[in-house]
N, C-alpha and C positions, 0 to 999 in steps of 0.2 A: 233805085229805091232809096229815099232820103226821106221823103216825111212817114211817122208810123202811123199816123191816121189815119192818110191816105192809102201808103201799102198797105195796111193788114184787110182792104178791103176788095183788094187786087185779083181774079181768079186765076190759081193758080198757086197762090202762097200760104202758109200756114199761121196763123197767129197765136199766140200763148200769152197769157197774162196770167203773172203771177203777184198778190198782196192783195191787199183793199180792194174792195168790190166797190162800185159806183152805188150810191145808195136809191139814185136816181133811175135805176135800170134792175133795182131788186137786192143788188149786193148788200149780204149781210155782215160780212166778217170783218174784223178789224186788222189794222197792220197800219205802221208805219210806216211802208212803203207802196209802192204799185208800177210794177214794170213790164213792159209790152216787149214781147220778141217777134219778129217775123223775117220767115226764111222762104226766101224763092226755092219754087219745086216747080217751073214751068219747064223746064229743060228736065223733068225727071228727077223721083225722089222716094221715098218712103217714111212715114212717121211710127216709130216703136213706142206704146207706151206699156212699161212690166214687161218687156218681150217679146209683145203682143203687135202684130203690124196693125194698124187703126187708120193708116191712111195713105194710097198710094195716087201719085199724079204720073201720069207718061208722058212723054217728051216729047217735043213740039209744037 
């Protein structure tokens, strides 16, 4: 995993982007910044958001 463009579109990984929204794709809000995370869950994983499980991948 080296390009974020390309991984966050990978099945199997999770993407989060947090700042500016693309204005071009609807994003309304503003920020000085904009940063993409993405985490491999193909080998198995869970995503919490509040607690809350919202997303699970199984392994293999």
């Amino acid at each position: 995993m080296r390009d974020r463009l390309y991984d966050e579109k990978i099945n199997g990984t999770f993407h989060l982007a947090v700042g500016a929204g693309f204005p071009f794709i609807g994003g309304e809000n503003e920020s000085r910044v904009h940063s993409d995370m993405v985490k491999n869950l193909r080998d198995g994983g869970k995503i919490f958001l509040d607690g809350n499980l919202s997303g699970k991948m199984e392994g293999g």
